[in-house]
C-alpha positions as semicolon CSV with decimal commas, in nm:
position;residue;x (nm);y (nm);z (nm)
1;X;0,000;0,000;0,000
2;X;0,109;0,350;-0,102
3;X;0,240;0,515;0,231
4;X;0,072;0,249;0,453
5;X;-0,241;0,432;0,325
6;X;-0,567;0,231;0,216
7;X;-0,678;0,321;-0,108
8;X;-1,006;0,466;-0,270
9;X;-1,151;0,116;-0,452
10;X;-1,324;0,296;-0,780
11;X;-1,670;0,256;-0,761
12;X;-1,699;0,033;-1,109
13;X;-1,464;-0,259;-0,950
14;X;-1,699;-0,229;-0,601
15;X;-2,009;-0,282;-0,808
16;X;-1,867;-0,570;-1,025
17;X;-1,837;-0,765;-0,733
18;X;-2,133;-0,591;-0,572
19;X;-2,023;-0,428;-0,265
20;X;-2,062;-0,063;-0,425
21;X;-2,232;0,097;-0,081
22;X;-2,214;0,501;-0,166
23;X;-2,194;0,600;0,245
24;X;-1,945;0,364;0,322
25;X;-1,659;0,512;0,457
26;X;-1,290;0,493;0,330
27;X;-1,193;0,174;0,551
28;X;-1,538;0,012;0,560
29;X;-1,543;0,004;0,163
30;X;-1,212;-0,165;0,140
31;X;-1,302;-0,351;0,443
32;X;-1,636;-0,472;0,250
33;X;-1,453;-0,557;-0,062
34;X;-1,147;-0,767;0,093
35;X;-1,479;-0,956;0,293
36;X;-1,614;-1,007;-0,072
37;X;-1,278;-1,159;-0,222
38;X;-1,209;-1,362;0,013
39;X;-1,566;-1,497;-0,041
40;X;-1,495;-1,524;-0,396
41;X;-1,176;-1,722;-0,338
42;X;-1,356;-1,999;-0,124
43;X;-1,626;-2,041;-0,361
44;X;-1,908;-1,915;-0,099
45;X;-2,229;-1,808;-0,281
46;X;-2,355;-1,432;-0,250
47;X;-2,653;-1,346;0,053
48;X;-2,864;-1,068;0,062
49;X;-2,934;-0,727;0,198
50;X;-3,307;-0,654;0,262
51;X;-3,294;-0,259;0,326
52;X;-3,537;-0,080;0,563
53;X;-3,794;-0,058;0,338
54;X;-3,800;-0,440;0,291
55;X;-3,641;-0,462;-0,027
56;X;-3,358;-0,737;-0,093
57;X;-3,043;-0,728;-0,314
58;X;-2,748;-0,921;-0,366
59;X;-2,431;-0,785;-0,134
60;X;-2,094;-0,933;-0,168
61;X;-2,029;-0,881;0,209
62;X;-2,329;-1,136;0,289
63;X;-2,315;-1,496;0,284
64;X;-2,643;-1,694;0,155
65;X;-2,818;-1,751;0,452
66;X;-2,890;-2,146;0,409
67;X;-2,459;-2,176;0,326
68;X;-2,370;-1,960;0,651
69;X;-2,583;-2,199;0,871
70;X;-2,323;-2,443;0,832
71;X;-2,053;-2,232;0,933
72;X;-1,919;-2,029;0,634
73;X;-1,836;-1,718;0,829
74;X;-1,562;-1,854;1,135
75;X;-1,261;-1,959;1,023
76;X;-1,336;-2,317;1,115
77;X;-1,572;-2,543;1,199
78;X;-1,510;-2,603;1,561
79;X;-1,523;-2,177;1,658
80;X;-1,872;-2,222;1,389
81;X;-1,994;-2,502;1,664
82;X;-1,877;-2,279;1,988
83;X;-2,073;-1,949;1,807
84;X;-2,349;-2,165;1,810
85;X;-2,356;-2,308;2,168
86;X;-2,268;-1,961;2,275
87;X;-2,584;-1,820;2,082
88;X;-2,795;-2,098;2,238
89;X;-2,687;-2,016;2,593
90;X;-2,644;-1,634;2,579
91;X;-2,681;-1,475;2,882
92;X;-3,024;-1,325;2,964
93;X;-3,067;-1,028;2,785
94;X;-2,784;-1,043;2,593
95;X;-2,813;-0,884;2,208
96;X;-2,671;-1,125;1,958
97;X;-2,777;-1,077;1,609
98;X;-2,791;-1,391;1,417
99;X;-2,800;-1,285;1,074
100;X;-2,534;-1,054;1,162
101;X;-2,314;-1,369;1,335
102;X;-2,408;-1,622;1,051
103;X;-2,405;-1,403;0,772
104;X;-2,261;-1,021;0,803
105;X;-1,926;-1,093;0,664
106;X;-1,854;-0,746;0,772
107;X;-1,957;-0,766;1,091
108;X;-1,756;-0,769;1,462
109;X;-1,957;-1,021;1,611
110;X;-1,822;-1,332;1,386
111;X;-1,465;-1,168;1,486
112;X;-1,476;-1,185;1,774
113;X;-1,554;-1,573;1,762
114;X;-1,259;-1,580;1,463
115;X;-1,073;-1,422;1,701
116;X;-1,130;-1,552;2,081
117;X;-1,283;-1,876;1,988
118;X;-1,009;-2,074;1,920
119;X;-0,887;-1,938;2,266
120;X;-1,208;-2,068;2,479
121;X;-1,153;-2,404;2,292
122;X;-0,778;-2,440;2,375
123;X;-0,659;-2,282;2,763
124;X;-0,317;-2,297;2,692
125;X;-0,335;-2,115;2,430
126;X;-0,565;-1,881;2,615
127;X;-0,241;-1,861;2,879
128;X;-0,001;-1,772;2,617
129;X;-0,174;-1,548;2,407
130;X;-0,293;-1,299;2,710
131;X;0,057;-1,360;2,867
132;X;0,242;-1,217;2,545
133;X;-0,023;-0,926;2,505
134;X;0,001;-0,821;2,856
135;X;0,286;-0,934;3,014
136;X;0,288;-0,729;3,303
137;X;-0,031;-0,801;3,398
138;X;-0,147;-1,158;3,334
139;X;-0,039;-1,443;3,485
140;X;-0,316;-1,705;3,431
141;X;-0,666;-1,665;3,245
142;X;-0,960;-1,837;3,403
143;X;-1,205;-1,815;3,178
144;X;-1,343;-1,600;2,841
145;X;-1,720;-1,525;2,779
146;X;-1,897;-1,403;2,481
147;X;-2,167;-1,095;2,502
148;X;-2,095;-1,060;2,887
149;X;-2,252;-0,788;3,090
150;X;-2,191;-0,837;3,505
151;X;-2,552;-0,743;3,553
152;X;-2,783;-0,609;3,319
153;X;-3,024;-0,393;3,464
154;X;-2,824;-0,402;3,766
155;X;-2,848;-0,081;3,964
156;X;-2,502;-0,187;4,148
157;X;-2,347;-0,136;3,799
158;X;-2,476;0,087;3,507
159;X;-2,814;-0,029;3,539
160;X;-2,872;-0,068;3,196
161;X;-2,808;-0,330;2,913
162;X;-2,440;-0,179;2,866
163;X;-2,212;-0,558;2,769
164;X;-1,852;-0,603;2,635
165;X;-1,860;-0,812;2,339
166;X;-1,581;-1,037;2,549
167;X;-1,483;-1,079;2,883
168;X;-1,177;-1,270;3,009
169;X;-1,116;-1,321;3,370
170;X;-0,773;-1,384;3,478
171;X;-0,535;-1,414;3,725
172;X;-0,261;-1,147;3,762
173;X;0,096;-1,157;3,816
174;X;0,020;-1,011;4,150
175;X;-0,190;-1,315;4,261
176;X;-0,540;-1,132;4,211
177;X;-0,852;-1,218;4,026
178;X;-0,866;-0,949;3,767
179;X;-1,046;-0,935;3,399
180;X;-1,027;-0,766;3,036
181;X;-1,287;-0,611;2,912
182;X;-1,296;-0,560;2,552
183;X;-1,489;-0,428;2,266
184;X;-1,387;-0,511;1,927
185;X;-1,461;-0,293;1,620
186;X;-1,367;-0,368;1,280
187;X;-1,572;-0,127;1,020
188;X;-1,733;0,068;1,245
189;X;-1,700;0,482;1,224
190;X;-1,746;0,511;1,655
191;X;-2,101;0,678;1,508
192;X;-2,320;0,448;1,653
193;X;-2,686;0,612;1,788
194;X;-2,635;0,778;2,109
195;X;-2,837;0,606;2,428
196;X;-3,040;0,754;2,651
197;X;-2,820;0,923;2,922
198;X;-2,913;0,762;3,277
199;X;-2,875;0,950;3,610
200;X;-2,639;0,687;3,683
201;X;-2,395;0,773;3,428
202;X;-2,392;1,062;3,552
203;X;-2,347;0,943;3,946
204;X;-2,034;0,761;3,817
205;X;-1,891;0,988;3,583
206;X;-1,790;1,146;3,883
207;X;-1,729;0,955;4,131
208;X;-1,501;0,700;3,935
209;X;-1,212;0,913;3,937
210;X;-1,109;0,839;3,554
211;X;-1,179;1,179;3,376
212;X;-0,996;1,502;3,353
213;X;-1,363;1,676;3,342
214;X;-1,651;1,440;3,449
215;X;-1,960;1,679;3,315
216;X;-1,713;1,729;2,921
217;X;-2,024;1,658;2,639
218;X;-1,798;1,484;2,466
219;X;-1,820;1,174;2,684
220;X;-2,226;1,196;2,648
221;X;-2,208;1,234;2,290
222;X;-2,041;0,991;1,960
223;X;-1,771;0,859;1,922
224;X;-1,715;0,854;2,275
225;X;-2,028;0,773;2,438
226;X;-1,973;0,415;2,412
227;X;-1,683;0,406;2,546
228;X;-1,743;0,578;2,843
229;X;-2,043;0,393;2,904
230;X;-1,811;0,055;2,898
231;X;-1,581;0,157;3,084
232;X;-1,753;0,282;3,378
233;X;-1,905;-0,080;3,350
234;X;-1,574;-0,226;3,382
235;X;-1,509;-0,012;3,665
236;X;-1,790;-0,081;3,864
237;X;-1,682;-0,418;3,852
238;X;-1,402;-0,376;4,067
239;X;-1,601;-0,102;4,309
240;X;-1,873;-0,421;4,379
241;X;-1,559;-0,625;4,442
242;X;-1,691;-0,874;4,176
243;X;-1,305;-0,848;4,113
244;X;-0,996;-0,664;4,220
245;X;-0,851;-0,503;3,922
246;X;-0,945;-0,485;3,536
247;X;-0,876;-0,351;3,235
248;X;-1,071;-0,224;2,948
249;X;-0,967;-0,258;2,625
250;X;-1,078;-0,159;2,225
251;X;-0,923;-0,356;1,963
252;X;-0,953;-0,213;1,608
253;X;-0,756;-0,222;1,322
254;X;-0,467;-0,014;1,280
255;X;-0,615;0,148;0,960
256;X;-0,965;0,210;1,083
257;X;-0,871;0,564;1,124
258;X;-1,196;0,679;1,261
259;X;-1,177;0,433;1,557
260;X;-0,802;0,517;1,621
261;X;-0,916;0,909;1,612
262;X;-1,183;0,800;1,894
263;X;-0,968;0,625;2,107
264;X;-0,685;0,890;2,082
265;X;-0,984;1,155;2,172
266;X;-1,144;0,941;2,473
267;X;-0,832;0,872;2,636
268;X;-0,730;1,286;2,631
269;X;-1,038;1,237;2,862
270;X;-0,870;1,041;3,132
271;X;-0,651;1,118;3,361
272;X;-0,384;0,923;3,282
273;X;-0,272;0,745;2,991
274;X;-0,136;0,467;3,201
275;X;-0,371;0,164;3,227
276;X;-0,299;0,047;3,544
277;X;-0,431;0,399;3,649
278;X;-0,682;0,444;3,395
279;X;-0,782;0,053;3,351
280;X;-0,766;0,186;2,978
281;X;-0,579;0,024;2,670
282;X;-0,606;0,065;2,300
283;X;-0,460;-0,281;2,130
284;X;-0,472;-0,296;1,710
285;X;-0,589;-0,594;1,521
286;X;-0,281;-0,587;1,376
287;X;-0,118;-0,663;1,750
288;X;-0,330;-0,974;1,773
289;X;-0,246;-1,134;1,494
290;X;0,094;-1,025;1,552
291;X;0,074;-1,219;1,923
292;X;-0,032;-1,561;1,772
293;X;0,279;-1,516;1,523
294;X;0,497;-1,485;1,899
295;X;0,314;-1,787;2,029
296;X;0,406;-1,985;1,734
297;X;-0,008;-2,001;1,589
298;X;0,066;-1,908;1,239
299;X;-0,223;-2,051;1,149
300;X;-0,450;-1,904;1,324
301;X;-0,252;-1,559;1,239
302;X;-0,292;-1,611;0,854
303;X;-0,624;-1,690;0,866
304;X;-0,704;-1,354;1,020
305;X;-0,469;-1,190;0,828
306;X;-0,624;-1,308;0,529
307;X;-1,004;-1,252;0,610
308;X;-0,966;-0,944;0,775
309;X;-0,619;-0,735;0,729
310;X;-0,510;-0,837;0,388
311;X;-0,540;-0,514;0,195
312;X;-0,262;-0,601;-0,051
313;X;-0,525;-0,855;-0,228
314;X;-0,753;-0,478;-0,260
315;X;-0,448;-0,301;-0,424
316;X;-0,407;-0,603;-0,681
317;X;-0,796;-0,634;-0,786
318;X;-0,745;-0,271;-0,863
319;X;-0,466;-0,267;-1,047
320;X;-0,349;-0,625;-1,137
């Protein structure tokens, strides 16, 4: 890539292989076409959008919906079986979308199976992987749940439906039980609808001791709402005593520029850029797949690279 910079796919090439969305953002239409090659390559047939007005068309991000029941969008069949029994047993009132999970290509949700699953399935490599990634902080994971909230509705915590898309508890190097908290975002612009703001936000905002300014409107408002609203969760967590230290973390990739720009914004909001003050750390996509490589999973870190970070194959459909 010229200058590590993604480029601008021309809109004839997007809507030959039918992933030509005009509000699609610079990263998210790359993003949408490398989910459509890679497609392509393993012979998947094309699913369907159905817009809000009900009407359907072919998308090259989708899978076909009867295909993707068997699997088509995890990287293999064993993390397609765990998505399932996770679906199955999701924790009471958690949101999982299943056509987004069987057949949104584009989505975070299959990721984050693609890209904890294996982990759940194998401890050890749960041990190594957190133990490379945070060296200074893990010394043992216990356990790693999908969609996790401590207590939805739970006036003890944010009392609302606020959940991290994983949670893994661990033990620390100092002996303690402790957790990581993290969102992962892949496309997304950080513009998601902004929730209704709770007293209790509000209660905690200030008493948690994380901000430089509490009351700022930029917390309350996108692309940082969500992110404050998270980790306040995570921090209540520790304030209950459910555990005695955590960490909340975003994982994006490096070239989703309007994530990194949200995460470089919300953490000018703390009041310290160190996370065992802040309980605050910003990790790339590009680091995890980097961390199987150091545990000596290079299969695992291809197969990510390849669905999700491979923008070299975007640069060659353009030019050849």
């Amino acid at each position: 890539m010229l200058h590590n910079r993604l480029p601008i796919v021309p809109s004839h090439i997007l809507k030959a292989h039918k992933v030509y969305e005009p509000s699609d953002s610079r990263f998210m239409s790359a993003a949408r076409f490398l989910q459509a090659l890679w497609r392509e390559e393993k012979g998947l047939p094309i699913g369907v959008h159905r817009d809000p007005k009900g009407k359907r068309r072919k998308l090259g991000s989708r899978l076909d919906s009867k295909l993707a029941r068997q699997g088509s969008n995890f990287l293999s069949p064993e993390i397609a079986k765990l998505a399932f029994r996770e679906s199955v047993y999701r924790e009471i009132g958690a949101l999982i979308d299943e056509e987004r999970l069987w057949t949104n290509m584009l989505s975070s949700q299959p990721l984050c199976f693609n890209l904890f699953g294996g982990m759940k399935l194998d401890a050890e490599k749960a041990n190594q992987f957190f133990k490379q990634l945070f060296p200074e902080y893990v010394a043992a994971v216990t356990g790693i749940y999908f969609e996790h909230s401590p207590g939805r509705g739970n006036p003890d915590f944010t009392e609302d439906y606020t959940a991290f898309d994983v949670l893994v508890t661990c033990t620390t190097v100092d002996g303690e039980s402790g957790f990581i908290a993290i969102e992962v975002k892949y496309s997304e612009t950080m513009g998601e609808p902004i929730g209704t703001l709770r007293p209790r936000y509000e209660e905690l905002s200030n008493r948690v001791g994380l901000y430089n300014a509490p009351d700022a409107p930029a917390l309350r408002a996108s692309p940082l709402q969500q992110l404050w609203r998270e980790h306040m969760l995570s921090r209540t967590m520790i304030d209950s005593e459910t555990y005695s230290t955590g960490r909340f973390i975003v994982i994006y990739p490096k070239q989703n520029h309007q994530c990194a720009g949200a995460v470089k914004s919300y953490q000018k909001q703390l009041v310290s850029s160190d996370p065992d003050v802040s309980g605050f750390q910003a990790v790339t996509l590009e680091d995890c797949v980097a961390t199987f490589r150091a545990i000596g999973d290079n299969e695992t870190a291809n197969a990510l690279h390849g669905r999700y970070l491979d923008f070299e194959r975007v640069e060659q459909a353009i030019f050849g």
